[in-house]
C-alpha positions as CSV (number, residue, x, y, z in Angstrom):
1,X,-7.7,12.7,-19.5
2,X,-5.0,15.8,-20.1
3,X,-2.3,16.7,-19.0
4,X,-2.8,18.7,-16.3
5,X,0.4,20.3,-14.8
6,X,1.8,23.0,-16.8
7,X,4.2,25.0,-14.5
8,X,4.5,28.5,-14.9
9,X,7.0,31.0,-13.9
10,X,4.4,33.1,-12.2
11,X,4.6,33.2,-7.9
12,X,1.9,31.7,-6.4
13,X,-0.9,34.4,-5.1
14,X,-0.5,33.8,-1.8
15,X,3.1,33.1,-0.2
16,X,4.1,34.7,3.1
17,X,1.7,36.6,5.2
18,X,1.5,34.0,7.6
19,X,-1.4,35.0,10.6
20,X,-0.2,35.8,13.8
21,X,-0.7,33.1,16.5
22,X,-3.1,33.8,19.3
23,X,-1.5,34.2,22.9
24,X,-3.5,33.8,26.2
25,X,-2.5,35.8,29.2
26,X,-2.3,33.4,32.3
27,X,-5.0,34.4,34.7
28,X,-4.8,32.6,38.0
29,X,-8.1,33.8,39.0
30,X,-8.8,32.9,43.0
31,X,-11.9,30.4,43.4
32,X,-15.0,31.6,44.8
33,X,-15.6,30.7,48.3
34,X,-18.6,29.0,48.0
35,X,-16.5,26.2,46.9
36,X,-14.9,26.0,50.2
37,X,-17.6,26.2,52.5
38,X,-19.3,23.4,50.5
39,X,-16.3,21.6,50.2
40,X,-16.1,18.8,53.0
41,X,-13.1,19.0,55.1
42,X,-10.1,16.8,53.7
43,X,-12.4,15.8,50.1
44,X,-10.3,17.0,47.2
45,X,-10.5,20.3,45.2
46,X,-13.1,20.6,42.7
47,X,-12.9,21.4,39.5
48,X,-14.7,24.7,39.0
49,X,-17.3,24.9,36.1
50,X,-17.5,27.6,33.7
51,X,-19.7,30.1,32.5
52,X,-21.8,29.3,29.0
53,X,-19.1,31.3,26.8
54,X,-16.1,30.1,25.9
55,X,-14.6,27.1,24.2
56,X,-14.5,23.2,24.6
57,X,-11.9,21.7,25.8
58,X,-12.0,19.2,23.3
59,X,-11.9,21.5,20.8
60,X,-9.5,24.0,21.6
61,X,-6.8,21.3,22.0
62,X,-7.8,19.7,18.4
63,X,-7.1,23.8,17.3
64,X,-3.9,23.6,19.1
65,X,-2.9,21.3,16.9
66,X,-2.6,18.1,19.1
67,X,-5.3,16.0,17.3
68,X,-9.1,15.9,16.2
69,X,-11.5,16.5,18.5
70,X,-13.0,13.0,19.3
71,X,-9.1,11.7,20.2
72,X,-8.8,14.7,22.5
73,X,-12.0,13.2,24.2
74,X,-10.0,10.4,25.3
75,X,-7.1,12.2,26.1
76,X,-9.2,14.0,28.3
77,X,-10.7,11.3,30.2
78,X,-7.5,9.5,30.6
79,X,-6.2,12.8,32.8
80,X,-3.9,14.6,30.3
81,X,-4.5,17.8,30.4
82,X,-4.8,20.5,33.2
83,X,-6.2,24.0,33.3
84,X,-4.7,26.4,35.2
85,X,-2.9,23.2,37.5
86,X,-5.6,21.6,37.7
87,X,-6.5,18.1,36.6
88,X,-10.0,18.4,34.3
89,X,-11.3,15.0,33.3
90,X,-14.9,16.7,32.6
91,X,-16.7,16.3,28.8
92,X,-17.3,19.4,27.8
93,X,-15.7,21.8,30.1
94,X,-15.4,25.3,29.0
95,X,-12.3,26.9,28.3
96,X,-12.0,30.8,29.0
97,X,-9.6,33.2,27.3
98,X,-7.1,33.8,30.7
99,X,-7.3,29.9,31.2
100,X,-3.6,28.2,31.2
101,X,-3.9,24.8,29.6
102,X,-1.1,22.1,29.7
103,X,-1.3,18.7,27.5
104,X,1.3,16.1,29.3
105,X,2.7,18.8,31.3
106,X,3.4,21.5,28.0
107,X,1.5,24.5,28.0
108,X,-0.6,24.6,24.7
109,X,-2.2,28.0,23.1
110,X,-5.4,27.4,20.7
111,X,-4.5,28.7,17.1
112,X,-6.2,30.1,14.0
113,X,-7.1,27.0,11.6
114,X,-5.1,27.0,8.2
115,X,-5.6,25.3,5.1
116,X,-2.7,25.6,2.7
117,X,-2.2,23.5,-0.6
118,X,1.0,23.0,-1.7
119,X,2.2,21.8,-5.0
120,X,4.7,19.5,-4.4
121,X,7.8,19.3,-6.3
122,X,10.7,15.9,-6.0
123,X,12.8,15.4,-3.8
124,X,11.2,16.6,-0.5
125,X,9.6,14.1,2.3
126,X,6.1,14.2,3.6
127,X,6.9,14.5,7.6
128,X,7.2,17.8,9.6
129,X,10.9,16.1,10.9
130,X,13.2,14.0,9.2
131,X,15.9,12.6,11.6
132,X,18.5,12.5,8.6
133,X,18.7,16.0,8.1
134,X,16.8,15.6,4.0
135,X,14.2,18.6,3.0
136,X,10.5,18.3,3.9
137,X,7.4,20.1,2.8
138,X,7.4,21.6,5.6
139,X,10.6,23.4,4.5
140,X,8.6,24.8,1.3
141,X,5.3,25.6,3.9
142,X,7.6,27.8,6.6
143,X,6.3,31.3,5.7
144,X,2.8,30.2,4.8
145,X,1.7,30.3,9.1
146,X,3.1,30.3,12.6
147,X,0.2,27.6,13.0
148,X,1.4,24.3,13.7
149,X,0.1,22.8,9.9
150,X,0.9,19.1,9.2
151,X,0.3,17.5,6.1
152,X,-2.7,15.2,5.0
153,X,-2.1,11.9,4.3
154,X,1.5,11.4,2.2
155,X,3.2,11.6,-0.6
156,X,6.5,9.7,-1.3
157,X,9.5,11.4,-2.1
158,X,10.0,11.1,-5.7
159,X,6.4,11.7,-6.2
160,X,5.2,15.7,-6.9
161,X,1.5,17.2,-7.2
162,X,-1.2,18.3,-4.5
163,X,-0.4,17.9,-0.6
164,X,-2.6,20.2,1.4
165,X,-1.7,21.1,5.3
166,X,-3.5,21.8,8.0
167,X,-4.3,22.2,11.7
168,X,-7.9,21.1,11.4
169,X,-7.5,17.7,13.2
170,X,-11.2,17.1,12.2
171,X,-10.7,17.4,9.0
172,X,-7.7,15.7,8.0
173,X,-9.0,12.5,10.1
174,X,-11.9,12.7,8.0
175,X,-9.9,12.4,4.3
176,X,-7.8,10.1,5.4
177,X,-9.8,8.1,6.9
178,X,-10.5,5.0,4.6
179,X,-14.4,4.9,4.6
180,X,-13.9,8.3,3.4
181,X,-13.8,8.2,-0.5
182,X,-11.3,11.0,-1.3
183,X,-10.9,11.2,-4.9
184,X,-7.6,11.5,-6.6
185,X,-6.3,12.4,-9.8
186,X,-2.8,10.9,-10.8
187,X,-0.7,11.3,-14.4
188,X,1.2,8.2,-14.2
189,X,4.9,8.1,-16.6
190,X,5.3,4.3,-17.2
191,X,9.3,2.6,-18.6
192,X,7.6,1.5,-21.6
193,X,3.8,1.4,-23.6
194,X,1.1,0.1,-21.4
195,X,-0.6,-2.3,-23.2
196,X,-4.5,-2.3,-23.7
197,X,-5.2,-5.7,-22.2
198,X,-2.8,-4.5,-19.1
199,X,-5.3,-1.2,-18.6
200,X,-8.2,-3.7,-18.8
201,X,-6.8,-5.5,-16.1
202,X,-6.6,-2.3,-14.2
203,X,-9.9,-1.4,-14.9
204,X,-11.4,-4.5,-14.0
205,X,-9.6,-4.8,-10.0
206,X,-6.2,-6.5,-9.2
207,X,-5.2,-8.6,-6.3
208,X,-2.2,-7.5,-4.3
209,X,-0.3,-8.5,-1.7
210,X,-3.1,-6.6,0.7
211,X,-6.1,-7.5,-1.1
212,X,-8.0,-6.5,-3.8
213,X,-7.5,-2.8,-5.4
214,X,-9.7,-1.2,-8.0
215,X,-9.2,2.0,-9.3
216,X,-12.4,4.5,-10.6
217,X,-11.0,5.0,-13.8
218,X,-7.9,4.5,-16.1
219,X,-6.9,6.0,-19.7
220,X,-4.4,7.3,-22.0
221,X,-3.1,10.8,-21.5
222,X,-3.8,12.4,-24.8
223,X,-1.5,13.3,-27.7
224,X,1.1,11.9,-24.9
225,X,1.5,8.5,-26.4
226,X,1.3,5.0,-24.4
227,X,3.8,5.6,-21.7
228,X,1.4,8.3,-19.7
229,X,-1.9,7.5,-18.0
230,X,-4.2,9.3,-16.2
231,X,-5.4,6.8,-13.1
232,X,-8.1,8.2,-10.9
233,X,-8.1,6.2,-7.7
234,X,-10.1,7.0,-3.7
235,X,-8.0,4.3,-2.1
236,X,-5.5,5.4,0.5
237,X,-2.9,2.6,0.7
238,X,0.7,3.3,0.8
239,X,2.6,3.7,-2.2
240,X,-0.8,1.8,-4.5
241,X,0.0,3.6,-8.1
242,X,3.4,2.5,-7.9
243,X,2.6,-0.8,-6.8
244,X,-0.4,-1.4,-9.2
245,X,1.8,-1.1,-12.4
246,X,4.7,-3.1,-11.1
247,X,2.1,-5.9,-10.2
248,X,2.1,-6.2,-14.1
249,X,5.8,-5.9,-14.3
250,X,5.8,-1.6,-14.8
251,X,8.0,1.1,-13.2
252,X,6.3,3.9,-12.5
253,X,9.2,6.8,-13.8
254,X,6.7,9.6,-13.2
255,X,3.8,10.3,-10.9
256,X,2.1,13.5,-10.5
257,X,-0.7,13.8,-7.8
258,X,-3.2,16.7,-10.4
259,X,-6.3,16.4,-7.8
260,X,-6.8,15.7,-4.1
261,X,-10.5,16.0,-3.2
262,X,-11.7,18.2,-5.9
263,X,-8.8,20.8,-5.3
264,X,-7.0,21.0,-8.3
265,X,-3.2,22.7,-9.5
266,X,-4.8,25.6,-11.2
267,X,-2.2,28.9,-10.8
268,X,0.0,26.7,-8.0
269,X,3.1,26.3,-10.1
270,X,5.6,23.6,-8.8
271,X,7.1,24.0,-5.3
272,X,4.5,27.0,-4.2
273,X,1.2,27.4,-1.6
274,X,-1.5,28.8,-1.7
275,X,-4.5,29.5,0.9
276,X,-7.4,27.8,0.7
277,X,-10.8,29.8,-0.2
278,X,-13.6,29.8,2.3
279,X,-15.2,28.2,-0.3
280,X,-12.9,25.1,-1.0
281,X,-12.8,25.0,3.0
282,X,-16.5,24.4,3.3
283,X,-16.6,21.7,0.2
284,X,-14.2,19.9,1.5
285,X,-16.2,19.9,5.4
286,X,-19.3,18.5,2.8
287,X,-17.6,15.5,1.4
288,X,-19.3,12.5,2.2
């Protein structure tokens, strides 16, 4: 492996020029009759279906930002949400442009999806809120989108590299999901040499306090001497890298995050965002 992270003093290609969030008129439109005079006296208001156009429910509160798709199903069915005051419990109703829709009483507007990788640098933590005041990546993200992007998965706060963010519920269930398989490229900075018998151990699968770990593959960072490996790993646990190497008595001093399923540093110096490309978006939607 090489190194792989090379900052430059070049911006980023895309910062700012966030897209404008959609807003939705409230239309109140009156109900047909038809639903009165079939209506029996005293039964409750139905709900009234919708034409063939338009969007899921389901989906246009997993573009809103709430969650993925399939939880919004449940959400849903347990009586959640409303449109236009009233209660809609029914799997794929249809949601029109004019419709109001609340989650848990708050109205909610559907927004454009956003993908936008981040390079990392220290000192910032992986949460949209931090009750103690300390910086977030969300901080570096502000001008990227008035969408309501949250990050993917983690990374701790001394650790820098690849953290993408998104609204696309779907999608970030799906890579961090375990039985997912997203690969991930780490350069590892170790206190001292790591010693060829230790990388076997690696190589060949530890047992942790959680169970057994294994990464894909482990070596030396060239012309970067013994103290620097590159360590590419699909598990998802909290904090693994860090805790592999001090299993066998290492600190890890450095860790840099170089790929996150397939999406790589390239022209993202430290601390900048980019957009995804149309491309990346649909690879990423392929992984298996």
């Amino acid at each position: 492996m090489s190194r792989n992270d090379k900052s430059s003093g070049n911006k980023s290609g895309r910062q700012g020029g966030g897209a404008k969030k959609k807003s939705f008129a409230r239309g109140n439109a009156p109900m047909k009759k038809s639903w009165d005079r079939t209506r029996p006296k005293g039964a409750p208001k139905q709900t009234p279906k919708k034409d063939s156009d338009g969007i899921r429910l389901n989906k246009f509160i997993a573009n809103a930002g709430i969650c993925s798709r399939r939880e919004a199903d449940v959400l849903i069915a347990a009586g959640n949400v409303t449109v236009n005051g009233k209660l809609v419990t029914e799997m794929g109703y249809k949601v029109q442009p004019t419709d109001e829709v609340r989650f848990d009483g708050k109205r909610i507007v559907a927004e454009p999806i956003e993908y936008v990788l981040l390079n990392k640098p220290k000192g910032f933590i992986t949460t949209t809120a931090d009750e103690k005041g300390r910086k977030t990546v969300m901080d570096l993200v502000a001008n990227a989108t008035r969408s309501r992007i949250v990050p993917v998965g983690r990374l701790d706060r001394p650790t820098t590299g690849l953290l993408l963010l998104t609204n696309d519920g779907d999608l970030a269930k799906k890579l961090t999901h375990p039985a997912s398989g997203v690969s991930k490229l780490y350069h590892v900075g170790l206190d001292k040499n790591l010693t060829m018998a230790d990388m076997n151990k690696i190589r060949n699968g530890l047992t942790l306090d959680d169970g057994p770990i294994e990464v894909d593959e482990i070596s030396y960072i060239d012309n970067a001497g013994k103290r620097e490996v590159g360590v590419r790993i699909h598990s998802g646990r909290n904090r693994i890298i860090r805790r592999i190497f001090a299993h066998l008595g290492y600190e890890v001093v450095m860790l840099d995050r170089v790929l996150f399923a397939n999406l790589t540093k390239k022209d993202l110096p430290r601390g900048h965002w980019r957009f995804l490309t149309k491309q990346e978006v649909i690879n990423l939607k392929n992984l298996k």
